[in-house]
VEXLUM-914339 format. One record per residue: x, y negated, z negated of N, C-alpha, C, O in turn; residue in three letters. Coordinates in steps of 0.001 Angstrom, whole numbers, plus 500000, padded with zeros to 6 digits. Layout:
residues N
XYZXYZXYZXYZALA ...
end
This chain:
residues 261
547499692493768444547022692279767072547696693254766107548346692803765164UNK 547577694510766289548196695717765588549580695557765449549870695909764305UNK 550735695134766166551868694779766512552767693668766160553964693593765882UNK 551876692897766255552541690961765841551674690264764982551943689359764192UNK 550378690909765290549402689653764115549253690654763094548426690070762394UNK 549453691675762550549378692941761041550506692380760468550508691713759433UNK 551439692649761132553073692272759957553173691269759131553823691229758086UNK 552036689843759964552074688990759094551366688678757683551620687828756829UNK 550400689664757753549347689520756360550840690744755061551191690489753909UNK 551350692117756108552715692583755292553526692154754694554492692707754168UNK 553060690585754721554794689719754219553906689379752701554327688469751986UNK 552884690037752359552391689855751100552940690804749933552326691032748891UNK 554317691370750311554501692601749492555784691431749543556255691167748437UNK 556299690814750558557434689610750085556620688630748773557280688309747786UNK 555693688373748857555300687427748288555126687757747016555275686891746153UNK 554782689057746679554553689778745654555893689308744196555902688738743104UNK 556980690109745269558307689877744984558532688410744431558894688300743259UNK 558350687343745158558622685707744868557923685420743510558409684716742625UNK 556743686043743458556270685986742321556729686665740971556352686252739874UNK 557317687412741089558134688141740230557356689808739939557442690439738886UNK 556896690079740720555540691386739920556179692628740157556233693556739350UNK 556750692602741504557248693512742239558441694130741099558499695319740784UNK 559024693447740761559998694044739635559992694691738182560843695117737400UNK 558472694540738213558161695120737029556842696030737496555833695620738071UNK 557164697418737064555985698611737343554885698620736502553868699266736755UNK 555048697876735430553044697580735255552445696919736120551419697421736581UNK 553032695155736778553095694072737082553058694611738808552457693914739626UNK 553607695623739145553695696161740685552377697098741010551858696982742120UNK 551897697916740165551032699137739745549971697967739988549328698160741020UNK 549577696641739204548376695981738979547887695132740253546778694803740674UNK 549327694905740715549449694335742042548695695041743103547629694598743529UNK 549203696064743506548935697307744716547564697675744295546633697367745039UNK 547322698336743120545899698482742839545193698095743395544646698599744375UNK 544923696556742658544575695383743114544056695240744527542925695496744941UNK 545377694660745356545041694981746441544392695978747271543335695668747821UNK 544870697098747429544520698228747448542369698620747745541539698841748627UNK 542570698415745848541027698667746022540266697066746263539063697001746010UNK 540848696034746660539434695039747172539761695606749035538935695345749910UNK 540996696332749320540260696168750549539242697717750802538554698130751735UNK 539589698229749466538715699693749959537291699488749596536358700231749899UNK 537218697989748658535828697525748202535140697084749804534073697587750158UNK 535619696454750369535554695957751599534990696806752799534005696542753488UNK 535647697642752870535502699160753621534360699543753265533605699664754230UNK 533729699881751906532907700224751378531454699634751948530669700280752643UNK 531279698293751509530209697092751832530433696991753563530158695933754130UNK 530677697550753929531225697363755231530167698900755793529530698861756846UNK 530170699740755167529713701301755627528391701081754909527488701754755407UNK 527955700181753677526416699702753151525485698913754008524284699053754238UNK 526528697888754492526082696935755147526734695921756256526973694756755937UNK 526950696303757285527999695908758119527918695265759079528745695063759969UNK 526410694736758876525897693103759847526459692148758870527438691484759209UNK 525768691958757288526367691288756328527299691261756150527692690117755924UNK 528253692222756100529746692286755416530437691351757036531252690429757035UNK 529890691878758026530537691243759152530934689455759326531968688880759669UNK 529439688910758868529287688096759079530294687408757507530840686309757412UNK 530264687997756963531386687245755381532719687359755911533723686763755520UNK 532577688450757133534393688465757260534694687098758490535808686681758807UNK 533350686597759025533592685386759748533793684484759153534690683674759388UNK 532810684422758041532916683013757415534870683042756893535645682173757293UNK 535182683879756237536189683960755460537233683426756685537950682434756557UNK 537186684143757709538256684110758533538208682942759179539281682487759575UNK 537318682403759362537134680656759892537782679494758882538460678521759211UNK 537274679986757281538283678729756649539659679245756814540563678506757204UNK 539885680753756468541368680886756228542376680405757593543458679830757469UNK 541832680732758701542165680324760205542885678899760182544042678544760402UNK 541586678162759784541933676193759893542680676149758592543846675761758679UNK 542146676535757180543558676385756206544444676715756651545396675940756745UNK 544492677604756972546669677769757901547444676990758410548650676807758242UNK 546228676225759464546478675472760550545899673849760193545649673152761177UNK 545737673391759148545332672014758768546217671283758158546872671856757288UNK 546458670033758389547651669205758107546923668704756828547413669003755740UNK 545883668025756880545489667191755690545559667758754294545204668924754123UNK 545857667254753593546096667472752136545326666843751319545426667265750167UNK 544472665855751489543531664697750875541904665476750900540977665540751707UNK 542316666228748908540985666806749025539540666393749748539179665248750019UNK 538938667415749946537537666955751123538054667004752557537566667683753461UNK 539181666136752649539669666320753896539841667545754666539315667975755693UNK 540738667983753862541007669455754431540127670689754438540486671652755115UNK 538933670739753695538031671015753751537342671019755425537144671858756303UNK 537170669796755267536477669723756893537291670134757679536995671148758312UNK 538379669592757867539789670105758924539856671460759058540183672012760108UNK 539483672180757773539936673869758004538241674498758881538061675451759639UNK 537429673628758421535980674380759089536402673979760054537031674840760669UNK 536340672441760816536778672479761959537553673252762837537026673594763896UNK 538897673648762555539692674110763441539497675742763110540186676515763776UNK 538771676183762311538588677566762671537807677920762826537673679133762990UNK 536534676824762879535015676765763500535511677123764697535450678296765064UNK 536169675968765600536415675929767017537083677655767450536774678236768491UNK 537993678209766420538790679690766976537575680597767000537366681421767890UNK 536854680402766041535408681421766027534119681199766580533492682138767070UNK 533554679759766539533320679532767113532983679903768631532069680574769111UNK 534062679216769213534347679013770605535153680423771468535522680349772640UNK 535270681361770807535805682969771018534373683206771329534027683352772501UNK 533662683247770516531909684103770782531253683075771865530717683369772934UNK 531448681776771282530321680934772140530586680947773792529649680628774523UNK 531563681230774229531703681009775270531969682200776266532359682167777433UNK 531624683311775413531384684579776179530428685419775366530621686546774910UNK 529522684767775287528229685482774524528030687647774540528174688595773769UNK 527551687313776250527647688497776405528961689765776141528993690978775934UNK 529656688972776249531062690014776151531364690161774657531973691172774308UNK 531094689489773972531284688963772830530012690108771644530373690505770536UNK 528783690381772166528057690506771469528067692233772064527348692999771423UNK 528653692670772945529045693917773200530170694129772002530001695032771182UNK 531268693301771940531966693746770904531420694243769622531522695290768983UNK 530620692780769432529718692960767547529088694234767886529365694908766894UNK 528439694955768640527764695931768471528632697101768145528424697854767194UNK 529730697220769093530303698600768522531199698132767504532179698878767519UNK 531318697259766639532027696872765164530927697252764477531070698236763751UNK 529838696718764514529050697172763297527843698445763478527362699178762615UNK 527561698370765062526594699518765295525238699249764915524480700126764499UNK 524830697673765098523704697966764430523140696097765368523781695546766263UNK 521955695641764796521516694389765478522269693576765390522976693655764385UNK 522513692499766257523505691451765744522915690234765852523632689257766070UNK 521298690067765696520919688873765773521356687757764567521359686528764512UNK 521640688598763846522095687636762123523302687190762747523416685973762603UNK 524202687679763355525596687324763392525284686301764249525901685377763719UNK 524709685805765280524551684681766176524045683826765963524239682823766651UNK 522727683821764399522180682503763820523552682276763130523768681068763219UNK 524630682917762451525677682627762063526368681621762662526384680434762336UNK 527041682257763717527522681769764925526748680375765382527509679420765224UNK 525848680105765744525241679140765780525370678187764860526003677226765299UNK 525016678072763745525389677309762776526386676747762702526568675534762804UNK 527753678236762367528630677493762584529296676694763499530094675828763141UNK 528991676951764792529665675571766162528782674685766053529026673904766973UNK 527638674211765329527244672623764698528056672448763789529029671789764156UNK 528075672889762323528838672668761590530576672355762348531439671521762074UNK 530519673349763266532387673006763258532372671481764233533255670646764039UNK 531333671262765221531129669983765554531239668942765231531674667990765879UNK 530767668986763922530383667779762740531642667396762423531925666200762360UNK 532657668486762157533626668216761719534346667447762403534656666260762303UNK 534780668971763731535856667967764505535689666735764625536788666185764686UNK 534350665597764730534316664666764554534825663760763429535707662902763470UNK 534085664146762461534919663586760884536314663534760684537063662676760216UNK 536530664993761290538529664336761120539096663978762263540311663791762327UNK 538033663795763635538904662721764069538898661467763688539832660683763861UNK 537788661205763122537677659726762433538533659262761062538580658156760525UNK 539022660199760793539594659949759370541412660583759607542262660416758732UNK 541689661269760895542710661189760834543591660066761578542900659578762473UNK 544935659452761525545855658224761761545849658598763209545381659716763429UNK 546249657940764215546257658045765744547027659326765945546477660412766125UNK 548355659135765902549594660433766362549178661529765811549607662540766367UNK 548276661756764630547743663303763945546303663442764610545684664503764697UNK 545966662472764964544532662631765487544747662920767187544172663879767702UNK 545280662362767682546282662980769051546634664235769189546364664964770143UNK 547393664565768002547904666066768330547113667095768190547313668077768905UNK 545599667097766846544735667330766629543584667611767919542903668611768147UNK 543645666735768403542491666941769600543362667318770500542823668212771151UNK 544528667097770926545174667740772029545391669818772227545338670648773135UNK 545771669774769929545755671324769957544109672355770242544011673303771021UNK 543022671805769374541891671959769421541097672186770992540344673130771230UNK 541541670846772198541711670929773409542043672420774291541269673162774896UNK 543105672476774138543910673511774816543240674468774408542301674728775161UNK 543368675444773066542681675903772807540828676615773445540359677710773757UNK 540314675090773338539005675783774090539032676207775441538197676962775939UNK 539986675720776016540282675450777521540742676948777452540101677614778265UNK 541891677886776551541826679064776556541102679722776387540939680287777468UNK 540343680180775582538784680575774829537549680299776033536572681048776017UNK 537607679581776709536553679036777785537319680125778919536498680987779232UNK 538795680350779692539004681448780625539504682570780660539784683254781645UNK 539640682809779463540144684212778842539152685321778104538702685050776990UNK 538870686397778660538069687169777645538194687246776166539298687286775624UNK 536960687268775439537009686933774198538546687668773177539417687024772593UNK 538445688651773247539099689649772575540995689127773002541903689267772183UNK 541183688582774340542619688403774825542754687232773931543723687113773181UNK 541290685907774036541419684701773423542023684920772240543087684355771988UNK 541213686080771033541403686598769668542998687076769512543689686641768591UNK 543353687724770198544498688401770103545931686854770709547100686578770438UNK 545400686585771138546543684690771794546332684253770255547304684590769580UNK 545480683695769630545541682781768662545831683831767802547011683840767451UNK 545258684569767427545514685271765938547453685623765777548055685312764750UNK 548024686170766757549501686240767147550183684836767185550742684278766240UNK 550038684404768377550844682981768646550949681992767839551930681268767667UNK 549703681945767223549728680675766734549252681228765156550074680975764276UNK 548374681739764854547838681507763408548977682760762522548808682934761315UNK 549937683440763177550611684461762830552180683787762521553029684053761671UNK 552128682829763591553449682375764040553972681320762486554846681263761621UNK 552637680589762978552379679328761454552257680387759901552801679783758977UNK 551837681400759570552174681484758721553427682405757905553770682727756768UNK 553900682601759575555936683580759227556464682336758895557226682485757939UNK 556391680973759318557187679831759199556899678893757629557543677961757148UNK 555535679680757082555385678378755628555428679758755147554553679570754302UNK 555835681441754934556223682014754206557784681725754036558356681521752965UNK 558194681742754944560157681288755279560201680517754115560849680766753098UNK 559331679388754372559565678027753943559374678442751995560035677994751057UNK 558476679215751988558341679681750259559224680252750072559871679678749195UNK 559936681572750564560438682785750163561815682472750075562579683091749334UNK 562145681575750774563661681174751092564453681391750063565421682151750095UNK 564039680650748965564586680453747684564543681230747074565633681317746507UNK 563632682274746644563464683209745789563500684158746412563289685067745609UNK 563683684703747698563376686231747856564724686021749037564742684944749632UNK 565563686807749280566536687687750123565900688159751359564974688969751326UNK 566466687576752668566007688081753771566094689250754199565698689527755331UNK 566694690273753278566567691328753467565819692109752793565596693303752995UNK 565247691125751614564259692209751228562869691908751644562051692822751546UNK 562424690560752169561734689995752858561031691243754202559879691550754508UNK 562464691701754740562115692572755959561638694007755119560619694647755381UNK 562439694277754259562295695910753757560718695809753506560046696692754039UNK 559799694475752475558785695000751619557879695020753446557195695979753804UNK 558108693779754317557201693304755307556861694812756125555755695313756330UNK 558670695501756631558202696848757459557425697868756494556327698313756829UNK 557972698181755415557262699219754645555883699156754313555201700180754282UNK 555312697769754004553835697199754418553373697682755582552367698378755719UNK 554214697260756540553671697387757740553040698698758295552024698979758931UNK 554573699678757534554422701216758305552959701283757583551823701068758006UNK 553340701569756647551981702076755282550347701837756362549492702641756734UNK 550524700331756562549031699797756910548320700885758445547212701377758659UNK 550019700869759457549867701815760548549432702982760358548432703318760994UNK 549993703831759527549919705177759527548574705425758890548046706495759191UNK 547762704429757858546809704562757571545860704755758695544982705613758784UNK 546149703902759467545222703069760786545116704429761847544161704724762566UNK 546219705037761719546348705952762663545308707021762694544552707453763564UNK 545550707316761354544574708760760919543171708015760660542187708637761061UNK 543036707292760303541388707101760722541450706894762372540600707489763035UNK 542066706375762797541740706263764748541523707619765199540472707770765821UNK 542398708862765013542347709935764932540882710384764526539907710772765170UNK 541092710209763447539119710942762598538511710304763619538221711136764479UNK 538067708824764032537210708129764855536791708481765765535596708551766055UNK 538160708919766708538270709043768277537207710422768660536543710691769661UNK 537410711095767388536910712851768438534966712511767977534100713368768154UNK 534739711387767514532989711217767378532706710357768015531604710325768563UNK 533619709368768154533140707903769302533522707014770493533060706004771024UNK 534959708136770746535624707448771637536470707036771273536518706747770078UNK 537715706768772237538855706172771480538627704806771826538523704295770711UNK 538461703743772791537987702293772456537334702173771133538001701862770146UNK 536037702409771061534867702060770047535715702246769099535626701319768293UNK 536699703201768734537184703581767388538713702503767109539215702208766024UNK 539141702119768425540116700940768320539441700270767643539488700372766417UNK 538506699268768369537744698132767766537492698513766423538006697732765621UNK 536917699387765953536121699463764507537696699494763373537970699113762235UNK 538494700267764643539366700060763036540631698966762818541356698776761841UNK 540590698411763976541262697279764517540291695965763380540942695818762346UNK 539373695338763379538265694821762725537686694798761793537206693792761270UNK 537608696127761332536720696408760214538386696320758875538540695845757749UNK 539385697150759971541013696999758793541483695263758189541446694860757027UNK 541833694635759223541342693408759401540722692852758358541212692053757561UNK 539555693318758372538400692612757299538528693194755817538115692542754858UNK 539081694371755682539462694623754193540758693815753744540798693220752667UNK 542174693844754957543233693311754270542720691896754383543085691441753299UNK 542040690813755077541962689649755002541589689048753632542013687992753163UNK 540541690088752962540060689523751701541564689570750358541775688792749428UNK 541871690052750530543150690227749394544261689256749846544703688341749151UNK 544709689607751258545773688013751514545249687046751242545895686329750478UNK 543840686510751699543452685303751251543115684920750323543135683694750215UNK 542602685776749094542624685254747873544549685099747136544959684456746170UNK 545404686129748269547002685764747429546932684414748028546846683459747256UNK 546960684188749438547853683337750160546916681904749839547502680947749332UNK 545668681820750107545021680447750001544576680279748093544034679275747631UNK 544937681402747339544327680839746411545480680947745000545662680045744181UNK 546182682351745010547296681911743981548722681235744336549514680577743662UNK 548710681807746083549963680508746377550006679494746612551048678925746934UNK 548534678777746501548110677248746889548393676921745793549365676175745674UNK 547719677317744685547785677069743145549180676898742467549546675955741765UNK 549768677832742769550816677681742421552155676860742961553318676876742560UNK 551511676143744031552345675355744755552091673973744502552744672954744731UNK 550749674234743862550111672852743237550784672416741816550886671245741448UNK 551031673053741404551007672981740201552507672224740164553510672340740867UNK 552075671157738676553442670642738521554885671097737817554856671588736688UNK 556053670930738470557247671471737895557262671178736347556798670074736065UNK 557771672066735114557595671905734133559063671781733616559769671985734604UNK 559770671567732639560983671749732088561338672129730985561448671186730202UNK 561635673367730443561478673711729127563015673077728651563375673146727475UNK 
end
């Protein structure tokens, strides 16, 4: 996760760039800020309240998961498609190793985790509902590949400990898919070399942060417990800022129609 699935939320300092911000130091300053303090807002609500904050970083990470990974484009559609398929990654990670699973939630948040499992619960009906709906509404060959990927998947998640399951999908696949539709943006506007410069320098930055809190962590709780918390809880601050860049001003802006002055 630290290694192959971090670098990819780093390619938001490429994206920065595509957008044009990066080149201008008010426009870079408002940027980083920005970022910056929603994930230290995050961190924060996280040390207030960190059954709640936990459970927002599921919900979040379940649509952003299946948005990554959803073909449909036919508003509503994709909607369901993204609960679905990241119902099933979250889902089906906890549901199917309860116990192992609810050892984790404890040393992430340190506290009860019965809220997080009426969560959890909910959501594998809800993601149920779905997978049904878009198999019904998707064409045979997408609805094929759909249940075939979704398939496999549980079949991993069902013999793999939770955390190996987390670390397979979050890398392989939900990391992999979004180095390949950044390519696909950046191509044009951003230089593969600067692509790598903003992605490692992101990268180092996010490490060395990570480090010295693992450090502070380790000499009060152990060095596991203090992996997890900062492995998770880091996670859950940068997720909120990529996903409002990546699902909400680069959707938008990808939506939007070409103009011609």
């Amino acid at each position: 996760v630290v290694f192959i699935g971090l670098p990819h939320g780093a390619m938001d300092g490429a994206l920065a760039v595509h957008f044009g911000w990066m080149g201008r130091p008010a426009k870079a300053a408002v940027f980083l800020l920005a970022y910056v303090g929603l994930a230290a807002l995050v961190v924060a609500a996280w040390a207030v309240a960190p059954v709640l904050s936990f459970i927002a970083f599921l919900a979040i990470s379940t649509y952003h998961f299946g948005r990554g990974d959803a073909t449909s484009t036919i508003f509503g559609r994709g909607a369901v498609e993204s609960i679905a398929r990241g119902g099933v990654v979250i889902g089906g990670i906890s549901q199917f190793h309860r116990a192992e699973a609810n050892e984790v939630f404890l040393t992430i948040v340190g506290a009860e985790t019965s809220g997080v499992w009426v969560f959890l619960d909910v959501l594998a009906v809800l993601a149920a509902v779905c997978v049904i709906e878009a198999l019904l509404f998707k064409q045979r060959e997408e609805r094929t590949a759909f249940a075939l990927e979704l398939g496999l998947l549980l079949v991993v998640f069902f013999t793999v400990p939770p955390l190996v399951g987390f670390a397979a999908y979050f890398c392989f696949i939900h990391s992999f898919r979004h180095f390949a539709s950044m390519r696909a943006v950046l191509d044009s506007t951003v230089s593969k070399l600067r692509i790598t410069q903003t992605t490692v320098v992101f990268t180092l930055l996010t490490w060395g942060f990570g480090l010295l809190v693992l450090a502070q962590q380790s000499a009060s709780i152990g060095v596991e417990p203090a992996l997890l918390k900062v492995v998770f809880i880091g996670l859950a601050a940068l997720t909120v800022p990529h996903m409002l860049l990546v699902d909400g001003v680069l959707e938008r802006s990808t939506q939007r129609p070409n103009r011609k002055d």
